[in-house]
C-alpha positions as CSV (number, residue, x, y, z in Angstrom):
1,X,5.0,-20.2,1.6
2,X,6.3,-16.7,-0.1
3,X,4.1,-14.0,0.3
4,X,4.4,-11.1,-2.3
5,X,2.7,-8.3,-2.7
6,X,2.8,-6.4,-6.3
7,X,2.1,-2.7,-6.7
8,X,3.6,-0.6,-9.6
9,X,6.1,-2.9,-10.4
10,X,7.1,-3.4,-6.7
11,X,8.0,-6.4,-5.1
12,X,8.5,-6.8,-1.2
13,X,8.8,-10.4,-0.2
14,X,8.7,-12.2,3.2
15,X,12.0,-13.4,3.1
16,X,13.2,-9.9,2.7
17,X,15.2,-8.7,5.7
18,X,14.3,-5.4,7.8
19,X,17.4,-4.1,6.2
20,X,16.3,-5.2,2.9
21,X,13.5,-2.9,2.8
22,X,14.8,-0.1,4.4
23,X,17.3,0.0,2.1
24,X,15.8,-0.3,-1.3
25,X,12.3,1.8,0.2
26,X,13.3,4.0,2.3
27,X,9.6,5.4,3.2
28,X,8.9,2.1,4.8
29,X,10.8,3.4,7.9
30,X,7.7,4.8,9.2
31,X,5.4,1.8,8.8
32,X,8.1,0.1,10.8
33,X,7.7,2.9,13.5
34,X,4.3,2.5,13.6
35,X,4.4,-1.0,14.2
36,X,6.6,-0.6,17.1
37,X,3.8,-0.1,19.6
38,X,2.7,-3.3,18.8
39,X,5.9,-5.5,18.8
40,X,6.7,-4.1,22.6
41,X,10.4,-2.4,21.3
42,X,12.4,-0.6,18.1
43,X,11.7,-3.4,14.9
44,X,14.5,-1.6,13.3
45,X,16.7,-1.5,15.9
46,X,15.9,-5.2,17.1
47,X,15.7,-6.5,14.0
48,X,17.0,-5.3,11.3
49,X,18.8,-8.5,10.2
50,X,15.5,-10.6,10.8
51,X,13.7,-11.7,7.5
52,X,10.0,-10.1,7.3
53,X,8.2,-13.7,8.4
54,X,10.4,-14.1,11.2
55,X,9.7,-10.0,12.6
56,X,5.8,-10.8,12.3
57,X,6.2,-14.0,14.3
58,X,8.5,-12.7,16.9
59,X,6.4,-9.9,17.0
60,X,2.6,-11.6,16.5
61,X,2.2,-9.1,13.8
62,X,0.2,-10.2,11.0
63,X,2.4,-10.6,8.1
64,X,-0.4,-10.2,5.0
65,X,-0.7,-6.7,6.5
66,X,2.6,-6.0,7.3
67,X,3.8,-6.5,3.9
68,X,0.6,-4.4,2.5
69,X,1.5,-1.8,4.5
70,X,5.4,-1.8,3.5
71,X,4.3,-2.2,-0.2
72,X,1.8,1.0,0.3
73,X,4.3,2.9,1.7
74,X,7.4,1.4,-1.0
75,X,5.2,3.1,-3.8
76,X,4.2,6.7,-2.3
């Protein structure tokens, strides 16, 4: 199932690689930092190629939140 989140006009989808996001959002670098501390290593570094649903099950984040989170920071 395909998770997206919409906030002014945003759209950040599960399927959407680390790289994906980084890329087209650039502020969401930090909520990857903060995450970090959580997923035991660099998500960024480790992952960058790794769809969004495959980090936060790698990682035992949960998604729902991880993508709320990306979407907060996408539209600062």
């Amino acid at each position: 199932m395909v998770k997206t989140f919409f906030k002014k006009g945003l759209r950040i989808k599960s399927e959407m690689t680390v790289l994906d996001v980084v890329a087209k959002f650039r502020k969401t670098e930090t909520v990857f930092k903060q995450y970090d501390k959580q997923a035991g290593e660099c998500i960024c570094c480790q992952a960058l190629f790794e769809p969004l649903n495959k980090v936060a099950m790698k990682y035992d984040l949960n998604l729902e939140k991880l993508l709320a989170d990306l979407e907060t920071a996408a539209g600062a």
